[in-house]
C-alpha positions in Angstrom: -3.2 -0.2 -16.2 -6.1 1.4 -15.6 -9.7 0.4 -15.3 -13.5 1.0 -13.5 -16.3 -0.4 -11.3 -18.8 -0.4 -9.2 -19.0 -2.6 -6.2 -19.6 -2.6 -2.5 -22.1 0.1 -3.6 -19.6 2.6 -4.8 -18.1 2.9 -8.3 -14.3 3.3 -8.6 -11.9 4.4 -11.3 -7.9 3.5 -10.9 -4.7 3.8 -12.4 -1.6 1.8 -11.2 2.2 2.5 -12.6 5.5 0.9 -11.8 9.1 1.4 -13.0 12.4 -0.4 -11.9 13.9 3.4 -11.5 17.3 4.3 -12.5 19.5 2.0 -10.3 17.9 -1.4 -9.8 18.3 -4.5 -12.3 14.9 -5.9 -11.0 11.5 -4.6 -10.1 10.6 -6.3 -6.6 7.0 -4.4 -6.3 4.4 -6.1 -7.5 0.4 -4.7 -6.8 -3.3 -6.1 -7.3 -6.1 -3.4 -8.8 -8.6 -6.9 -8.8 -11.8 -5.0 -7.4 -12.4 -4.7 -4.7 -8.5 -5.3 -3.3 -6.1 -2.5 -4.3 -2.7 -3.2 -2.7 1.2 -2.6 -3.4 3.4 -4.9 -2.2 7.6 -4.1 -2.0 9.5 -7.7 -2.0 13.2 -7.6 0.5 15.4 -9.7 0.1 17.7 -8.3 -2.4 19.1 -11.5 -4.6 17.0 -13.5 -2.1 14.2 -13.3 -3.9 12.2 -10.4 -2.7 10.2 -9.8 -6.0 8.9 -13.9 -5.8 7.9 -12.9 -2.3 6.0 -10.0 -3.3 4.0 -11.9 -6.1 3.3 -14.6 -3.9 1.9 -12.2 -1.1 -0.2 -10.4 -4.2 -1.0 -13.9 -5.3 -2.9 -14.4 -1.6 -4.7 -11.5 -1.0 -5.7 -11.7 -4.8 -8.1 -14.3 -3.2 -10.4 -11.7 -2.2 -11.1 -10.6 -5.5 -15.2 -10.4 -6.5 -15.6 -10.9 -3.1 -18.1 -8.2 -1.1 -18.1 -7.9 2.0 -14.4 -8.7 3.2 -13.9 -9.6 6.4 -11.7 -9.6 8.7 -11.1 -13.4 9.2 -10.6 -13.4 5.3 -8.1 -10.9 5.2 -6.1 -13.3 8.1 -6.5 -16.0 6.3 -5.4 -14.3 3.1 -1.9 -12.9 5.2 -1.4 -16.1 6.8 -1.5 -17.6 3.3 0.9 -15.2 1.7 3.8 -16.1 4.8 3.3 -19.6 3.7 3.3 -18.6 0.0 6.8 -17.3 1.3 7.9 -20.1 3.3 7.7 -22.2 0.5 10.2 -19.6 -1.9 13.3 -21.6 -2.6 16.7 -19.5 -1.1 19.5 -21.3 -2.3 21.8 -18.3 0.1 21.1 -15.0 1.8 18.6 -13.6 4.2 14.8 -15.2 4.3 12.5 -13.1 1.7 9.7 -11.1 2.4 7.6 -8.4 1.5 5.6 -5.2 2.8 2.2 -4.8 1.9 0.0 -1.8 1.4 -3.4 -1.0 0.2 -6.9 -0.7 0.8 -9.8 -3.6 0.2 -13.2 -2.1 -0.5 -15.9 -4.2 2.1 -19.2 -2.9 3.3 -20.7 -2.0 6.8 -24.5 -2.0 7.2 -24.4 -1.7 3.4 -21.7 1.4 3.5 -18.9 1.2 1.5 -15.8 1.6 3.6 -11.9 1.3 3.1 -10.6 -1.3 4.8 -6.7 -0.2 4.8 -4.1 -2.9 5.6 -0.2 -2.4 6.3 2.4 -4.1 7.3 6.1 -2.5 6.5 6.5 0.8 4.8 4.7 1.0 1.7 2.3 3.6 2.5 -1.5 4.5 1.7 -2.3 8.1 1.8 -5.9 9.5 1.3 -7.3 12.6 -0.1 -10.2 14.1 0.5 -12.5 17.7 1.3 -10.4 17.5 5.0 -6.7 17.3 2.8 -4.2 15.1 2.2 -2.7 12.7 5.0 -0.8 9.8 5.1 -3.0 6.8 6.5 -0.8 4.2 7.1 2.1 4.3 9.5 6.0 2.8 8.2 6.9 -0.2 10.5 10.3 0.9 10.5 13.7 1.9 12.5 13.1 5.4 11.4 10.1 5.3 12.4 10.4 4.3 15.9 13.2 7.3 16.2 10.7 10.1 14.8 8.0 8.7 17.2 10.2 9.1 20.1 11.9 12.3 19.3 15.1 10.9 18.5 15.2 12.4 15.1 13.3 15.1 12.8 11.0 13.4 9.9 12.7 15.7 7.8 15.8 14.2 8.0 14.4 10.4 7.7 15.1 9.7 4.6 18.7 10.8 4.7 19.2 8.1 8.2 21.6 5.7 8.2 19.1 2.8 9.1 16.3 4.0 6.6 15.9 0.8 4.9 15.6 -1.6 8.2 11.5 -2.3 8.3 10.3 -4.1 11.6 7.8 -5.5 10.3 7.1 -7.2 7.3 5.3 -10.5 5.9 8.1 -13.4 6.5 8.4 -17.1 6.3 7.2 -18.7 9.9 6.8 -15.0 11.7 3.8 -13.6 12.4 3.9 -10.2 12.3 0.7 -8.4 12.8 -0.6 -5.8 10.0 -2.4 -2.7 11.3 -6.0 -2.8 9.8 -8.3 0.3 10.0 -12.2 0.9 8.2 -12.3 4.3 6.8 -16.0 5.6 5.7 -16.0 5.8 2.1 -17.2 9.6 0.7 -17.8 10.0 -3.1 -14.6 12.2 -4.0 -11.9 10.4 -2.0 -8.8 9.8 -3.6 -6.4 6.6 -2.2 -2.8 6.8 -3.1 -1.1 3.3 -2.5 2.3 3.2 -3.3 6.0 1.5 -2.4 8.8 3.2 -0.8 10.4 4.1 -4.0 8.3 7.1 -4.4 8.3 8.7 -1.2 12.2 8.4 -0.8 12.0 10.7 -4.0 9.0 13.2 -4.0 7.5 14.6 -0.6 4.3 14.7 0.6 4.0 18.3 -1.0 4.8 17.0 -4.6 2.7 14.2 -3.8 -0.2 16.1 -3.0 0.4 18.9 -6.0 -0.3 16.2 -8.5 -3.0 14.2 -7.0 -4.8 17.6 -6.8 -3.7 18.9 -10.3 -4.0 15.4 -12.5 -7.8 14.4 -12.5 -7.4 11.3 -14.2 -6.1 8.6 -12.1 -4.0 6.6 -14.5 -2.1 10.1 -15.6 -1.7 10.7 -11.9 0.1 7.2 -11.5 2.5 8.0 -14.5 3.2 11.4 -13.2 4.0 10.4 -9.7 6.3 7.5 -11.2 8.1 9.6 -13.8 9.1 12.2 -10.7 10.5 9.8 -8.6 13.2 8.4 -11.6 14.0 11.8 -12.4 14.5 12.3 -8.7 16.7 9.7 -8.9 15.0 7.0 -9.1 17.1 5.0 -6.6 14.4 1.9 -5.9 11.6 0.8 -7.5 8.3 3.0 -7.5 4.9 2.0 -7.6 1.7 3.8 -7.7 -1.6 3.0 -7.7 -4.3 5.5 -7.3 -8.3 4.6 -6.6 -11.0 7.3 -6.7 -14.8 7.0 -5.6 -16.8 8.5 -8.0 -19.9 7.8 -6.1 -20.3 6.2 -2.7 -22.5 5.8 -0.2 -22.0 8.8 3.2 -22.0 6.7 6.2 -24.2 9.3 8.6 -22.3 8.8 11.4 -19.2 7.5 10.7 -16.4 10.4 10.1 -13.5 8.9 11.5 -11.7 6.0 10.9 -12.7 2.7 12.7 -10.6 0.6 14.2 -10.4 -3.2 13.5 -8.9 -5.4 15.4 -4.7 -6.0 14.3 -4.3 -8.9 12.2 -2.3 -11.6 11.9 
């Protein structure tokens, strides 16, 4: 699905794909491209109804839709409705569902358009830009913690034994926090959003290869998601891709901003 418009003083173009890969019976990522929120979200839960959990956090934070500036007490409030979105999910067995969610939400500063990026679990929101292409967002996860304290090479992460424990994630009656950042907005960035599917499959090199190489974000998407299942497709993959065309160049703002965690 792919679309454009301008808002927050900035006109966007984006592209989203998803498949259910080659191993899965059910696609549990679900993802909103409702300007000016662009998020992915990855539902756990297995039987337990992961992918309910994942529409019902989309079905929150698809709230801010049309709305310019978002705050930061509306992104709470739009979290804090998505666990009780999630609370309510009838389990008749199994482990409580959840959901990790990923993205960026276009606001404004003194009339700047900024990113306002928002994770929580390991989906992950990369950026490209004239500095290169880094990952934004960093995976609340076991593997994580290990690479952070030396335990283990990031190479090797993906291969772990714990790989798929996340330690933090939106759950029924537990509030973990999301990390929240504002990220000036330059005409030319590129945001890649996307669930875990993809980056268990293609590495940050591939990754980058085609967001360089495919102009078009919607062609990007489908190329990004056709890689992973021919890697192997082993969970769902989601991408969704969002590119300023124009945008305001905050004069003084080059780095990102922090916002205070939310719960």
């Amino acid at each position: 699905m792919t679309g454009t418009a301008a808002i927050a003083g900035a006109t966007l173009n984006w592209g989203v794909a998803t498949d259910v890969g080659a191993v899965r019976q059910m696609n549990q990522d679900s993802y909103c491209t409702q300007p000016p929120v662009f998020v992915v979200a990855d539902g756990m839960g297995g039987q337990s109804a992961g992918d309910v959990a994942s529409r019902e956090a989309i079905a929150a934070i698809s709230a801010l839709a049309d709305q310019v500036p978002v705050t930061g007490e509306m992104l709470t409030a739009s979290l804090a409705d998505a666990r009780a979105r999630i609370a309510r999910i009838d389990v008749d067995h199994g482990r409580p569902p959840g959901t990790t969610l990923s993205g960026v939400i276009v606001t404004q500063d003194d009339a700047e358009p900024y990113w306002m990026v928002v994770n929580i679990g390991d989906s992950r929101t990369y950026k490209l830009d004239s500095d290169g292409f880094k990952q934004v967002t960093v995976d609340h996860s076991a593997v994580q913690e290990l690479i952070d304290s030396g335990e283990i090479d990031p190479a090797t992460a993906n291969f772990h034994p714990i790989r798929n424990i996340v330690t933090r994630a939106l759950l029924p009656n537990t509030e973990y926090p999301a990390d929240v950042w504002l990220l000036p907005m330059i005409a030319g960035d590129r945001i890649m959003v996307c669930s875990d599917g993809l980056t268990r499959e293609v590495d940050d090199n591939g990754i980058a290869t085609v967001l360089r190489e495919v102009a078009d974000p919607q062609a990007a998407a489908d190329q990004l998601v056709r890689d992973a299942v021919a890697a192997g497709g082993h969970d769902n993959v989601t991408v969704l891709i969002v590119d300023a065309v124009q945008a305001g160049a905050p004069s003084d703002a080059t780095s990102p901003m922090p916002v205070q965690r939310m719960q």
